[in-house]
C-alpha positions in Angstrom: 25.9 -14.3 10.4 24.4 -12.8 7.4 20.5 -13.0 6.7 20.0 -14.4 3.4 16.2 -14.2 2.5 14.0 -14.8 -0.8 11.7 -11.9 -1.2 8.9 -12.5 -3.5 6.4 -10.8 -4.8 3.9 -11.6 -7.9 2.7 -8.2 -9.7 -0.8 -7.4 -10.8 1.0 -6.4 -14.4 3.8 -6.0 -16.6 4.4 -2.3 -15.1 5.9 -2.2 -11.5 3.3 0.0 -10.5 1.4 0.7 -7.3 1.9 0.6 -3.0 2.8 -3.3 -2.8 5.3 -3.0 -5.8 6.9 0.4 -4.0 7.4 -1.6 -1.0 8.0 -4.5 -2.4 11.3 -3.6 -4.3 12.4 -0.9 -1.3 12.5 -3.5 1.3 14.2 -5.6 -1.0 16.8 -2.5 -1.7 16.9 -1.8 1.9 17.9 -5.4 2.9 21.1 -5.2 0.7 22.2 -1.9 1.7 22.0 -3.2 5.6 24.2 -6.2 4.2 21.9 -8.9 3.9 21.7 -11.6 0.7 18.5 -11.3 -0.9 17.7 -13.0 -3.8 14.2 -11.7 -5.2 11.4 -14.0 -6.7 9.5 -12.2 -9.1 6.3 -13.3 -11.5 3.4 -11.5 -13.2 -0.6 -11.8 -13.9 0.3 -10.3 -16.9 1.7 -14.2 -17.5 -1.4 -15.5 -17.8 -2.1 -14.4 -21.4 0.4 -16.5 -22.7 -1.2 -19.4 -21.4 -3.0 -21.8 -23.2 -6.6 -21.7 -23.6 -6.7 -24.8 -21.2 -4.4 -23.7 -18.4 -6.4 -20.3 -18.4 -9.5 -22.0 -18.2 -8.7 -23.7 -15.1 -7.4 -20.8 -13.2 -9.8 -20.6 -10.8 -8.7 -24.4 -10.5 -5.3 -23.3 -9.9 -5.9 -19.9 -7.1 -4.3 -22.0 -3.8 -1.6 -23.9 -5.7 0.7 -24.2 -8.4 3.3 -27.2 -8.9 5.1 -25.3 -11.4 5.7 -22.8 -8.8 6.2 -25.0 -5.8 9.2 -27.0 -7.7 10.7 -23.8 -8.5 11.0 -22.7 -5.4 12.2 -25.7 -4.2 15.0 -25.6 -6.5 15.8 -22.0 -6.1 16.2 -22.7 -1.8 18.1 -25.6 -2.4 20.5 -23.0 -4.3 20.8 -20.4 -2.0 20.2 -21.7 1.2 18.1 -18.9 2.9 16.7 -19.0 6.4 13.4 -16.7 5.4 11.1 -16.3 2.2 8.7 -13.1 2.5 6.3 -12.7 0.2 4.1 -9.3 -0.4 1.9 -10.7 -3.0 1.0 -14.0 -4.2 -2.2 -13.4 -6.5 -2.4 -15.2 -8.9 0.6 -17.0 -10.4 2.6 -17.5 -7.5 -0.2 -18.9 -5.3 0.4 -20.3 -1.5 2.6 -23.0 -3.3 5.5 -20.7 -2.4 4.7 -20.9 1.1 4.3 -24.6 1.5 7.5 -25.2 -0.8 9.5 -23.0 2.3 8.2 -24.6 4.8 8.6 -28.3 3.3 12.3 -27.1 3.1 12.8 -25.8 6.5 12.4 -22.1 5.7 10.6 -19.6 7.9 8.1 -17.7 6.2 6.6 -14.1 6.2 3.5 -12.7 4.5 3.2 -9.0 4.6 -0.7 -8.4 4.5 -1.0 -5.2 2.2 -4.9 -5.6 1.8 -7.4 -7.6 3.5 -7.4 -10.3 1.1 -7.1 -13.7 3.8 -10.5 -11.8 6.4 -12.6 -10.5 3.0 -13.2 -11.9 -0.4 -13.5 -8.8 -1.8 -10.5 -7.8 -0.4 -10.8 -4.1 0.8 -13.6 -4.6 3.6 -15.6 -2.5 1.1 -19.1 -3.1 -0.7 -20.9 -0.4 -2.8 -18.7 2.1 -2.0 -19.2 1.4 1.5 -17.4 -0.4 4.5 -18.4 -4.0 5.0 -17.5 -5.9 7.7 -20.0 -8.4 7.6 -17.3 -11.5 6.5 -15.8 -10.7 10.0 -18.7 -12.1 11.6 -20.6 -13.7 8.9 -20.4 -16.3 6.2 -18.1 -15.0 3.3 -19.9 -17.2 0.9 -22.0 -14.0 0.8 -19.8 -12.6 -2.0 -21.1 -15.0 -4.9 -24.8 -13.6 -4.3 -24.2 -9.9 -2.9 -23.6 -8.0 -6.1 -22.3 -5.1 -4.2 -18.9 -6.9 -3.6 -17.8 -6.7 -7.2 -20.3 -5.7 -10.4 -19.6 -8.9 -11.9 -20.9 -12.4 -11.4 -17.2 -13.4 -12.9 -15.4 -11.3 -10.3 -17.0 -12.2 -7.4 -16.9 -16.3 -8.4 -12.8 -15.3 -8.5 -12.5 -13.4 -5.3 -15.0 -16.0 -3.2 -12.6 -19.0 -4.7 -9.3 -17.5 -4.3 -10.4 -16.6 -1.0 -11.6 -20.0 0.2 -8.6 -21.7 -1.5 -5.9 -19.8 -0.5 -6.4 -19.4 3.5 -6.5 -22.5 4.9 -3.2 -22.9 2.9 -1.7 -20.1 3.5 -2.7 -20.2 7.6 -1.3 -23.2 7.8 2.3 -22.3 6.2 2.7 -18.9 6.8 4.9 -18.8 10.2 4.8 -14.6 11.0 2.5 -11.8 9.2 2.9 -8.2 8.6 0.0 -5.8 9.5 0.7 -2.0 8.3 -1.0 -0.6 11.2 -2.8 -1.8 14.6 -6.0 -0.5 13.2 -5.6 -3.5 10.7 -3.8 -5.9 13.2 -7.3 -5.7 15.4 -9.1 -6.5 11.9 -7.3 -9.5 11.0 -7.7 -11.1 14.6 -11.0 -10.4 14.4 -11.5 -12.1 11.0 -9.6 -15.3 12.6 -6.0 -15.2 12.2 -3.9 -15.6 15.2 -3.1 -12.7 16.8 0.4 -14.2 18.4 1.5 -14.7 14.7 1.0 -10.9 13.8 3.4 -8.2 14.0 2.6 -4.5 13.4 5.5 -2.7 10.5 4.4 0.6 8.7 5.7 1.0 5.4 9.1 3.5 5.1 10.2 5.5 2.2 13.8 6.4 1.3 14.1 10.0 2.5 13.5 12.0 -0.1 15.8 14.9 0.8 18.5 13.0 1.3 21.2 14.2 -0.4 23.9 11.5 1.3 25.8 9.1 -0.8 24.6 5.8 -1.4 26.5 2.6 -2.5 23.9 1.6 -4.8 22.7 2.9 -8.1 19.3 3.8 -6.9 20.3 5.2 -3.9 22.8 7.6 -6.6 19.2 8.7 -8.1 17.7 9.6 -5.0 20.6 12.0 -4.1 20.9 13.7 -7.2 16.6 13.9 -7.2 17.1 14.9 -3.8 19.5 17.9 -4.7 16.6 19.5 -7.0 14.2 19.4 -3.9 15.8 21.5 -1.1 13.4 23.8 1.1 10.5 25.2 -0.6 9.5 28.3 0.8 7.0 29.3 -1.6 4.1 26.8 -0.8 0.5 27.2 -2.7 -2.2 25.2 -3.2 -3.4 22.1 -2.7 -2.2 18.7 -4.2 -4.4 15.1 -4.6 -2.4 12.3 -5.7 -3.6 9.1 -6.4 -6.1 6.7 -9.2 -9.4 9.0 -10.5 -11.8 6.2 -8.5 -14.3 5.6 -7.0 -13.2 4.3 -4.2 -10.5 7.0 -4.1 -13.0 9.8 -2.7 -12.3 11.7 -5.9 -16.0 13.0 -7.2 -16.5 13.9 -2.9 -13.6 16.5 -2.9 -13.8 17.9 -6.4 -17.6 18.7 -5.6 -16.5 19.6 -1.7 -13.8 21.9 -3.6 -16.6 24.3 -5.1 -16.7 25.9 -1.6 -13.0 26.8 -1.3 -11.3 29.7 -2.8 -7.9 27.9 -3.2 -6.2 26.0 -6.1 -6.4 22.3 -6.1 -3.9 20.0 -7.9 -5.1 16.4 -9.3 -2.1 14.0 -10.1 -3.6 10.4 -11.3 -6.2 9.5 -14.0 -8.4 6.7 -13.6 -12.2 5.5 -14.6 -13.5 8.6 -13.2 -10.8 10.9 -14.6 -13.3 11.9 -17.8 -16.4 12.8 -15.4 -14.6 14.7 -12.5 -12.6 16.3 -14.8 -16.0 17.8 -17.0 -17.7 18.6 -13.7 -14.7 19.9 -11.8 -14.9 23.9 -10.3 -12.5 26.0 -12.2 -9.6 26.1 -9.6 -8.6 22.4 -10.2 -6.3 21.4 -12.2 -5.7 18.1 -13.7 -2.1 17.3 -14.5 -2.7 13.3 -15.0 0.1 10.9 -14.2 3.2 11.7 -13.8 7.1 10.4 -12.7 7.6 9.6 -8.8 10.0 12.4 -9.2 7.8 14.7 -11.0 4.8 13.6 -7.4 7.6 14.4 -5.2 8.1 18.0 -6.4 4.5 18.7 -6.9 3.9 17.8 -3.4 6.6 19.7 -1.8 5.9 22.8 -3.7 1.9 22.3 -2.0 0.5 23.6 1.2 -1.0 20.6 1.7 -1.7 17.2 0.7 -5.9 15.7 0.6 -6.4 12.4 1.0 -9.8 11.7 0.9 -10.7 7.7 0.1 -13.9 6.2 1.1 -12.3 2.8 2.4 -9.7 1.7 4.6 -6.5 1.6 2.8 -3.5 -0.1 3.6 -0.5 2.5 4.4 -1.0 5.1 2.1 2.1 6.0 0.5 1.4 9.4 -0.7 0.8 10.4 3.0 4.1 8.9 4.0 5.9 10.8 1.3 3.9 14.0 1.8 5.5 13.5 5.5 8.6 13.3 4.7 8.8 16.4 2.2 7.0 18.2 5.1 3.8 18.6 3.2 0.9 17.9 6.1 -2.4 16.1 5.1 -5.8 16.7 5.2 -7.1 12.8 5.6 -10.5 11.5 5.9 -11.0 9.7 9.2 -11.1 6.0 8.7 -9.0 2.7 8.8 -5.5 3.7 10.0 -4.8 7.3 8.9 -5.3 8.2 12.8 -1.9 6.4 13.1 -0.4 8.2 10.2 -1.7 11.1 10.4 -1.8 13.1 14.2 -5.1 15.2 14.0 -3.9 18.8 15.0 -0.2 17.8 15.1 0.9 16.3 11.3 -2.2 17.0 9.6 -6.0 17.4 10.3 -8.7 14.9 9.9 -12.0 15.2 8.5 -15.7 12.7 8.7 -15.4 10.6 5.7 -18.0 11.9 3.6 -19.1 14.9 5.7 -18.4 18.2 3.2 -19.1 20.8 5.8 -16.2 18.9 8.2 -13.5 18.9 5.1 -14.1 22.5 4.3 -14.0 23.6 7.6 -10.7 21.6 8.2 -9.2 23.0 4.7 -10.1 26.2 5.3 -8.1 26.4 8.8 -5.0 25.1 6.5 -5.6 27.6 3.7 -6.4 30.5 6.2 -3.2 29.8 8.5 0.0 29.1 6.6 2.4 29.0 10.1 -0.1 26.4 10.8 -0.1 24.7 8.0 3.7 24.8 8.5 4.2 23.6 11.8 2.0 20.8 10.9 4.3 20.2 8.0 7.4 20.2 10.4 6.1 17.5 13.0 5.2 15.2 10.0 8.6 15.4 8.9 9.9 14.7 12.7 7.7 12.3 13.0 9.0 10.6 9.0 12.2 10.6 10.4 11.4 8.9 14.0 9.1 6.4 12.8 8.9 5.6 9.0 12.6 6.2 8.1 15.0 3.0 6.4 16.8 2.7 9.8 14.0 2.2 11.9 12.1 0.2 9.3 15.2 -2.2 8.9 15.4 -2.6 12.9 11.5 -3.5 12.9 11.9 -5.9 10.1 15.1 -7.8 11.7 12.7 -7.9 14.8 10.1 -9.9 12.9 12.6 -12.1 10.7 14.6 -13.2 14.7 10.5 -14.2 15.9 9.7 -16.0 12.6 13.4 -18.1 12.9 13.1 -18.3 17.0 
């Protein structure tokens, strides 16, 4: 019989931008080319400026349900008859209406947890530009007096009630969720969800180098981008890719870069894109954002790939598509990245932080380019045995057979 599913997913913004977006519309694309009926449920914060001034008033009123929402659902379940609705985001227009609305129909439900939103307020496990644990063992109220959880009184009153209306609803309607890693899995538990209700699924990209047919129109880009990749034999340089922020790790490697005689590529802009960019040693260069494309071939052409945030992360997906062009990373050591990244075998690690440990591991990659190679070759094997559509779509069928069983 042939899964039919809902997949919905509310964006931060008009522009389908960022990690839950990516994944959000490639599962959805990957579902369909294994033959399944999905029927996608789509909204956007960028809604809420149409409002009126009342309804956007009572928004923090409205964090943990909507009946707008909740009656559309409905209505769209009745139509389609699927047997699961998974959801990758549901802040703030959708709300855990769409959960409750599934269930109340006899749907099975799925919540892929892409940050740490239902175990943190703050949603990152990250205060001052530090990790926090503390609301996995203390009081989360802590967020509407601890200033280091947000800079704004208005932020933090947000966070604290979306938090404290949205998991009691959402615990008791979700039926299976998705950790990214294990590393996160163990977080979760700890911060109270059910461990029995968890199931681990990295995120996957389309490979890159592909340059197979495809049925679909998108999967028609992707060979013919695929085509202009090839093997690139003339690797140089380094390549960052990601937001100019804070929590990003960008001012730590463009001062740790001073020490290395090697050119350094920043793709992204951000709030800290005018600062690193004035105080930045001559060998970076700053291209600012550019097309997925445009990433892709800037990352290929690179020796390797620096990733150096200061929090946890979810799945990084510039690591998983530095993998899969055979690019190897250079990762700070925290959260999951031990699972993406092998130290010694796809990529090195370095202390989070620690200048001395980063340079010494990027000047092994810059001094040994069969190194930096091989590296590059495993994290490609590795892409292709663990993070590739196939395997992705067999782990997802898994979870979608528990949640209906």
């Amino acid at each position: 019989m042939k899964l039919k599913a809902i997949v919905a997913h509310n964006f931060y913004g008009d522009r389908a931008a960022g990690g839950e977006a990516t994944v959000f519309e490639q599962e959805t694309e990957l579902l369909r080319l294994n033959g399944c009926d999905v029927t996608t449920f789509e909204r956007s914060n960028s809604e809420i400026s149409r409002w009126s001034p009342w309804k956007k008033a009572t928004l923090p009123f409205r964090l943990g349900r909507s009946d707008e929402i909740y009656r559309e659902v409905v209505e769209l379940i009745k139509e389609k008859r699927p047997q699961i609705l998974h959801a990758h985001n549901y802040k703030y227009v959708l709300t855990p209406s769409i959960f409750k609305a599934a269930k109340d129909c006899g749907v099975k439900t799925v919540l892929t947890l892409h940050n740490y939103r239902l175990i943190c307020p703050g949603g990152q496990l990250r205060r001052e530009n530090e990790i926090c644990e503390e609301c996995l063992r203390k009081n989360p109220t802590r967020i509407f007096w601890r200033r280091g959880c947000a800079s704004k009184m208005s932020t933090r009153i947000l966070q604290g009630l979306l938090y404290f209306e949205t998991k009691k609803e959402i615990l008791e309607n979700v039926d299976v969720f998705v950790a990214l890693t294990e590393f996160s899995k163990r977080r979760f538990v700890e911060g109270g969800l059910p461990e029995e209700r968890i199931w681990v699924k990295p995120n996957f990209i389309f490979d890159p180098l592909d340059r197979g047919a495809s049925d679909s129109k998108r999967g028609e880009e992707r060979s013919e981008a695929g085509l202009a990749f090839g093997e690139n034999e003339k690797r140089t340089g380094a390549i960052f890719v990601g937001r100019l922020s804070s929590e990003k790790g960008i001012r730590f490697l463009t001062e740790a870069w001073r020490g290395l005689d090697f050119p350094l590529t920043v793709v992204g802009d951000g709030p800290e894109g005018e600062a690193v960019r004035r105080n930045a040693p001559a060998n970076v260069r700053f291209v600012g954002g550019k097309t997925r494309d445009e990433v892709l071939k800037l990352t290929q052409s690179a020796r390797f790939l620096v990733f150096p945030s200061i929090c946890y992360e979810g799945f990084p997906m510039t690591i998983l598509e530095a993998a899969a062009l055979g690019t190897p990373a250079l990762a700070s050591r925290l959260g999951g990245r031990a699972e993406m990244t092998i130290d010694g075998e796809t990529g090195l690690l370095f202390e989070s932080r620690n200048v001395d440990d980063f340079r010494r591991a990027a000047r092994r990659l810059i001094g040994d380019p069969d190194f930096c190679r091989r590296l590059g070759e495993n994290a490609r094997r590795r892409y292709e045995r663990l993070y590739s559509p196939q395997k992705n779509f067999e782990t997802l069928m898994k979870i979608y057979r528990a949640a209906l069983d």
